[in-house]
KELOBA-925287 format. One record per residue (C-alpha): residue in three letters; y, x negated, z negated. Coordinates in pm, whole numbers, padded with zeros to 5 digits, always signed. Layout:
BEGIN
alaYXZ
...
END
This chain:
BEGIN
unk+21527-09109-08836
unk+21511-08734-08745
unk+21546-08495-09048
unk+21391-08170-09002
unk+21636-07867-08948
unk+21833-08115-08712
unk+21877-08014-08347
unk+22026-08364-08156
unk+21838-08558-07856
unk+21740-08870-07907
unk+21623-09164-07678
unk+21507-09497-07806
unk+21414-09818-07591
unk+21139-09998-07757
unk+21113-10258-07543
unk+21253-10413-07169
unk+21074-10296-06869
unk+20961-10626-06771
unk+20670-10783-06559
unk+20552-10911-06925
unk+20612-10654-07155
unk+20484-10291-07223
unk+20740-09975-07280
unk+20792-09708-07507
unk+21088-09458-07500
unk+21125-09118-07678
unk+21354-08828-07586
unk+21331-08501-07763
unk+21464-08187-07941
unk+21409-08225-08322
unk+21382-07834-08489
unk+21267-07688-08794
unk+20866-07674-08781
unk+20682-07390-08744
unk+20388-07247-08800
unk+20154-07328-08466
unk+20323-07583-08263
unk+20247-07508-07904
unk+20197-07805-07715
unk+20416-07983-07473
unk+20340-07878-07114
unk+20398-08107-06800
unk+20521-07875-06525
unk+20589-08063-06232
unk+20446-08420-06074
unk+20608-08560-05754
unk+20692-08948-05579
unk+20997-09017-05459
unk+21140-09342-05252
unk+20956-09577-05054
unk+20782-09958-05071
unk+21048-10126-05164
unk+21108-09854-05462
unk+20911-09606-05587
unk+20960-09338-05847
unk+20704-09138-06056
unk+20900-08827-06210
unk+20704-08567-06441
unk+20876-08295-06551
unk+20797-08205-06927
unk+20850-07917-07122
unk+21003-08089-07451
unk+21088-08439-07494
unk+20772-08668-07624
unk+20673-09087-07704
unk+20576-09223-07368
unk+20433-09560-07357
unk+20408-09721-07026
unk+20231-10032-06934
unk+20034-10230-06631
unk+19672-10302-06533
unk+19536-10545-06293
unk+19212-10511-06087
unk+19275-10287-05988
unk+19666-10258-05995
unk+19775-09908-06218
unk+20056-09835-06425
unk+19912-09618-06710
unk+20150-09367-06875
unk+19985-09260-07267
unk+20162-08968-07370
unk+20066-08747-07682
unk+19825-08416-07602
unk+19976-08198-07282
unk+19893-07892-07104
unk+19941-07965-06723
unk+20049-07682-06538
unk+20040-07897-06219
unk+19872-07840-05874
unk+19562-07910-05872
unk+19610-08113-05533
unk+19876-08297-05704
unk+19837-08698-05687
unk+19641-08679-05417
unk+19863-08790-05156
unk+20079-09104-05228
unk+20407-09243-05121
unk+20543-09560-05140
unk+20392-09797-05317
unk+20139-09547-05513
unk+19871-09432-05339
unk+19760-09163-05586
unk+19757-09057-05955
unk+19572-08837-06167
unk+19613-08682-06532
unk+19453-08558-06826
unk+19264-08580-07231
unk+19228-08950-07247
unk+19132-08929-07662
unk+19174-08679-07926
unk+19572-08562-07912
unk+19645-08825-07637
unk+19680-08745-07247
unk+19719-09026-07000
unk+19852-09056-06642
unk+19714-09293-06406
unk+19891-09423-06122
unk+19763-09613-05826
unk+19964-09838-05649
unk+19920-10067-05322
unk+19941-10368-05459
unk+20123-10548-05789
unk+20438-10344-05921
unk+20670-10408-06182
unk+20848-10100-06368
unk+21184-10120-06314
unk+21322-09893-06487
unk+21154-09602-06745
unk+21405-09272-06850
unk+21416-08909-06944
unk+21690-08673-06881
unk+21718-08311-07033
unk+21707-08062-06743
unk+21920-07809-06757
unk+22029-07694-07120
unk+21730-07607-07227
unk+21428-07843-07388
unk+21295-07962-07074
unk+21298-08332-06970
unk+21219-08536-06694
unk+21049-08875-06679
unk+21135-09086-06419
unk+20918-09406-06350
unk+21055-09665-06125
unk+20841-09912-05949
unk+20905-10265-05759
unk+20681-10460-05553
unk+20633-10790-05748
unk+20414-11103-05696
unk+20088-11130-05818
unk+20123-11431-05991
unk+20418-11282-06219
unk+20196-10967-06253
unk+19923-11123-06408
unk+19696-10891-06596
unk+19944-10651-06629
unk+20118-10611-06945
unk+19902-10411-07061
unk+19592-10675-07048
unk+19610-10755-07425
unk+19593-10378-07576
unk+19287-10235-07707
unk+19079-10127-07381
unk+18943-09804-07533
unk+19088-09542-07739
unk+19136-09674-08110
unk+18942-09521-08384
unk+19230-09270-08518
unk+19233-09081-08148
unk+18897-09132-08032
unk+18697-08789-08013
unk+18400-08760-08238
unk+18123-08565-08077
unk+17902-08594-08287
unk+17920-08505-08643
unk+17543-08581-08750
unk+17403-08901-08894
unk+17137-09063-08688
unk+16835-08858-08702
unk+16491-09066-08744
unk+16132-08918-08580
unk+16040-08841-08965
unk+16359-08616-08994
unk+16291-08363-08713
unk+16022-08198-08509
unk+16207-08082-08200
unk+16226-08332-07920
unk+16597-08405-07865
unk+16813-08371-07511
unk+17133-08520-07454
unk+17321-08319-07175
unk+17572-08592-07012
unk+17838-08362-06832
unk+17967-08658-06582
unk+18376-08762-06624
unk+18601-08523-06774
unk+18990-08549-06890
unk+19204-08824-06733
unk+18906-08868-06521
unk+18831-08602-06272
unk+18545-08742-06056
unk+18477-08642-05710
unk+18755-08380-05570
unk+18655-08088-05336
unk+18779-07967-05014
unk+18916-07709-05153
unk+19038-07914-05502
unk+18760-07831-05674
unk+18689-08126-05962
unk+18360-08238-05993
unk+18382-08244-06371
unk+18488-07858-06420
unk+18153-07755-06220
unk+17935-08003-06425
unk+18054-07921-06789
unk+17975-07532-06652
unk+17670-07627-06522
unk+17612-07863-06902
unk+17709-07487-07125
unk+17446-07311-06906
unk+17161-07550-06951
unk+17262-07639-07337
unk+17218-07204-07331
unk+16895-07190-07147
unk+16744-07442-07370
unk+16852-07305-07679
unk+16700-06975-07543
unk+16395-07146-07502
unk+16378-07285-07843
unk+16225-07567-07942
unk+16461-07850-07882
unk+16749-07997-08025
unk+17013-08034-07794
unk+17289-08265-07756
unk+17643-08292-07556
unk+17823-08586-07500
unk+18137-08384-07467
unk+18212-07993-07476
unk+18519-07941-07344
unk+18773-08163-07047
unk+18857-08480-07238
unk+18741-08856-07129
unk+18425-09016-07274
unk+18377-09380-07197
unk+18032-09474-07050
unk+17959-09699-07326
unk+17987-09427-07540
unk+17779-09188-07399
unk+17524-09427-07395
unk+17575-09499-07782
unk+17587-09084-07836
unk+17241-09067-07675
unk+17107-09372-07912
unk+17256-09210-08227
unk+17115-08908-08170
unk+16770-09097-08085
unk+16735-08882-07769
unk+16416-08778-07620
unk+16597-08680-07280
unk+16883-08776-07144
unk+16976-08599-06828
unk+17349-08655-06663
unk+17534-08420-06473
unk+17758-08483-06141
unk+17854-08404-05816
unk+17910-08585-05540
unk+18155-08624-05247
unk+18184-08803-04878
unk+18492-08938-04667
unk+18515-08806-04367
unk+18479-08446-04226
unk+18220-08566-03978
unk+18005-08622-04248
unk+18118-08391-04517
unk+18000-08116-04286
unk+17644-08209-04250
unk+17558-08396-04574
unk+17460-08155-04842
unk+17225-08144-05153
unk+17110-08239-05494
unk+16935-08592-05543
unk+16814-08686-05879
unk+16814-09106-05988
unk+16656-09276-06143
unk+16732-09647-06330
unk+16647-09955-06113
unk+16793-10311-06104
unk+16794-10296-05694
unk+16935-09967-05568
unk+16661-09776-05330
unk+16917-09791-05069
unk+17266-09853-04976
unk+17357-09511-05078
unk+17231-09529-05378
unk+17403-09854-05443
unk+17760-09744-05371
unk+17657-09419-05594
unk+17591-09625-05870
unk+17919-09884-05826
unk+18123-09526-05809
unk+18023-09428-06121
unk+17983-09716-06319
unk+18379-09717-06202
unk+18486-09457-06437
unk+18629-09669-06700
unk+18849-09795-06439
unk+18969-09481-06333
unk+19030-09386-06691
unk+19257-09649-06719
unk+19120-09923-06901
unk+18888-10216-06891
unk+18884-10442-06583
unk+18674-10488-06282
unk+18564-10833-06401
unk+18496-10661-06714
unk+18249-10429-06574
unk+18136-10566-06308
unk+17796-10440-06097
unk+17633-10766-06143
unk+17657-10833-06536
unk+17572-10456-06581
unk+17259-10553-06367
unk+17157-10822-06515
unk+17100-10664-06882
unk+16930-10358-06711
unk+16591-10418-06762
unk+16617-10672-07077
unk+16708-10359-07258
unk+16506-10145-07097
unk+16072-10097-07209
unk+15867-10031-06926
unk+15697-09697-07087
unk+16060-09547-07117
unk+16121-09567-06739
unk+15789-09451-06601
unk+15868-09122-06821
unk+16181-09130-06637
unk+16019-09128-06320
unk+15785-08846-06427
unk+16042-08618-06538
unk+16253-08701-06202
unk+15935-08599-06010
unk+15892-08264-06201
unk+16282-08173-06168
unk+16274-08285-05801
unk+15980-07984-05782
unk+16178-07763-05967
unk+16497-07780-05790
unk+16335-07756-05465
unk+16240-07406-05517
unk+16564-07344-05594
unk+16881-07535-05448
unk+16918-07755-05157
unk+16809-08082-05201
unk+16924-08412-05008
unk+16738-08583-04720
unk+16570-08799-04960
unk+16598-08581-05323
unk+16472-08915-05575
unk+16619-09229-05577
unk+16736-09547-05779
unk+17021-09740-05830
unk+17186-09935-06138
unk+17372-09657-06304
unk+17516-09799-06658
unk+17488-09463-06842
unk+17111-09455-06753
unk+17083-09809-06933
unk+16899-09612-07173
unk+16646-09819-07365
unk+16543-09539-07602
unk+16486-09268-07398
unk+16394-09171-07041
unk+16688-09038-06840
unk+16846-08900-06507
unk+17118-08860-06375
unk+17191-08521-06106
unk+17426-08550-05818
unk+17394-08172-05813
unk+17505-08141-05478
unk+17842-08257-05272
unk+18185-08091-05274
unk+18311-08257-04939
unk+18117-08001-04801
unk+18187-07664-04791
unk+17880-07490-04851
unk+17787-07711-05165
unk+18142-07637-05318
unk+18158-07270-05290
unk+17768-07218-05418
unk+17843-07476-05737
unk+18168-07333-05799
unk+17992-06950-05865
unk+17871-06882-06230
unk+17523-06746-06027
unk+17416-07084-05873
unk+17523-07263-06162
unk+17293-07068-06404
unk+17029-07075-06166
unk+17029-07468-06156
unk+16998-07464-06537
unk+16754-07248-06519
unk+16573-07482-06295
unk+16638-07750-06482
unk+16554-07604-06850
unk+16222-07536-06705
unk+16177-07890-06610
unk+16236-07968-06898
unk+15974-07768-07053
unk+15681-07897-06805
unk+15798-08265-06907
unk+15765-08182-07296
unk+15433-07986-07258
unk+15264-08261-07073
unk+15369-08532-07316
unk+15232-08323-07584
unk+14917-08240-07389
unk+14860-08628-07340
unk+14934-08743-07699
unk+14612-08819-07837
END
């Protein structure tokens, strides 16, 4: 126990670093409280070693409760810290070594950050320590990994913890009770601003993250149609913390949305490619993908548990999210959706670049909206250079709302106009 007003490091070993077993250690500098506690910062990232042993070190500002633990298909060692700042290079994890081929960072759930590292195939952790650096507060975590069978692996000893943030550190978004058509009169929009936190979706040429330009692009439309008036609108998260897809999806049916439009951006391998590809496309909800495209699209982002750090490939899996598409879906709800895609497609035009072929269709979980028609926006790519630098500028970004906004507007005033 650490009484307050003491100043002494501590380190505790929870449990063995084992293929069967999760970790938890804790190093820090107890002091007397104070006022505003400033969060921990995580200053540096780096691998070190080779296949036969790697080592994850992150540099921390203050000692903190790190629990470590494994997860199979595919293989990641997930690192659950409390809430950081990351003063880290944004190009940081990109680039592996050893037996990780990359890791990422960030909000996982309300006062909890995550790390998620790749690695090449099933690892053990060997060993799991933090050493003060220097005299002052700062400590470093050091991670070491070991190739390992996959038969010892397993699941990963992580396999039997809760897949999903638990109720005490999952982030409410949404305060309200579920609204009924008898308690409002304005048509309600859900703005989906794709990823966010721990997962930072498609990554620029120039390390631009595709969900920094689409919670910027999610502010100016939530402005544009409050400017309007006439609508109440809805985000599925305001600021750069994680949202899982189910989620979103149960955000938009508690808030018995009337539109549900989701932001991203997208990226391709390959600088042949990157160079000439370019453009916004707008989908759509279908059980068979338009094209093949379309159908890697969809399998990308329906990944984003998975990149998160949780669930399992066999738990989301294309085909079972397939087969409940249209079971939950009514027929009415996605002909609106193909209206609305057909008046934003106009809209856009006149505005942005748009992709060879601007409207297609794919099986895209968040769209598995039964309730209420919905898109989602691949507003454009940031492999390419072009794309990145325009979506990255406050101008293009509140021009595309713009855009959008008014789409919106057409799509309301011709349901109205039809109502009998």
């Amino acid at each position: 126990m650490v009484r307050l007003g003491e100043r002494f490091w501590r380190y505790q070993a929870l449990a063995i670093a084992t293929a069967g077993m999760t970790i938890a250690l804790t190093m820090g500098l107890a002091a007397a409280p104070s006022k505003v506690a400033a969060k921990a910062e995580a200053t540096d990232a780096r691998l070190t070693g080779d296949k036969a042993s790697t080592t994850f070190q992150l540099t921390l500002s203050e000692g903190l409760m790190v629990q470590a633990f494994t997860l199979a298909d595919p293989y990641r060692v997930i690192l659950d810290l409390p809430d950081l700042t990351f003063q880290l290079d944004p190009a940081v994890g990109q680039k592996g070594r050893g037996l990780v081929t990359a890791f990422r960072y960030g909000l996982f759930a309300e006062n909890k950050s995550r790390v998620v590292i790749d690695t090449t195939g099933p690892v053990k952790i060997t060993s799991a320590a933090m050493t003060r650096v220097g005299s002052g507060k700062s400590v470093r975590l050091a991670v070491v990994l070991s190739p390992i069978d996959a038969a010892s692996f397993g699941a990963g000893t992580g396999a039997t913890r809760p897949q999903e943030p638990d109720a005490g550190a999952k982030r409410s978004l949404r305060a309200d009770k579920k609204a009924t058509p008898r308690e409002r009169s304005k048509p309600v929009v859900v703005i989906d601003p794709g990823h966010g936190g721990i997962d930072p979706g498609a990554i620029g040429i120039n390390n631009v993250f595709e969900k920094t330009i689409v919670l910027a692009v999610a502010k100016q439309l939530e402005a544009a149609l409050i400017k309007i008036g006439g609508y109440d609108v809805k985000m599925t998260r305001t600021d750069d913390v994680f949202v899982l897809l189910d989620d979103r999806l149960e955000y938009s049916a508690a808030d018995d949305a009337d539109l549900f439009i989701s932001l991203h951006a997208d990226s391709i391998e390959g600088k042949k490619f990157a160079e000439s590809v370019r453009g916004a496309t707008i989908y759509t909800l279908s059980d068979k993908a338009s094209d093949e495209q379309s159908r890697l699209m969809a399998e990308k982002e329906n990944a984003s548990d998975l990149i998160a750090g949780i669930a399992s490939a066999n738990q989301g899996a294309n085909d079972q999210v397939q087969n409940i598409l249209f079971d939950l879906m009514k027929r009415e709800t996605s002909n609106f959706s193909a209206d609305f895609s057909h008046v934003l497609a106009k809209r856009l035009g006149k505005t942005i670049t748009m992709s060879r072929i601007p409207r297609r269709s794919a099986g895209f979980k968040v769209l598995k909206q039964s309730h209420a028609p919905s898109v989602l926006i691949e507003l454009g790519y940031v492999s390419n250079q072009n794309d990145e630098q325009q979506m990255t500028t406050a101008a293009w970004q509140s021009k595309v709302a713009s855009s959008i906004a008014a789409a919106v507007q057409i799509y309301f005033s011709k349901r109205t106009a039809e109502r009998p």
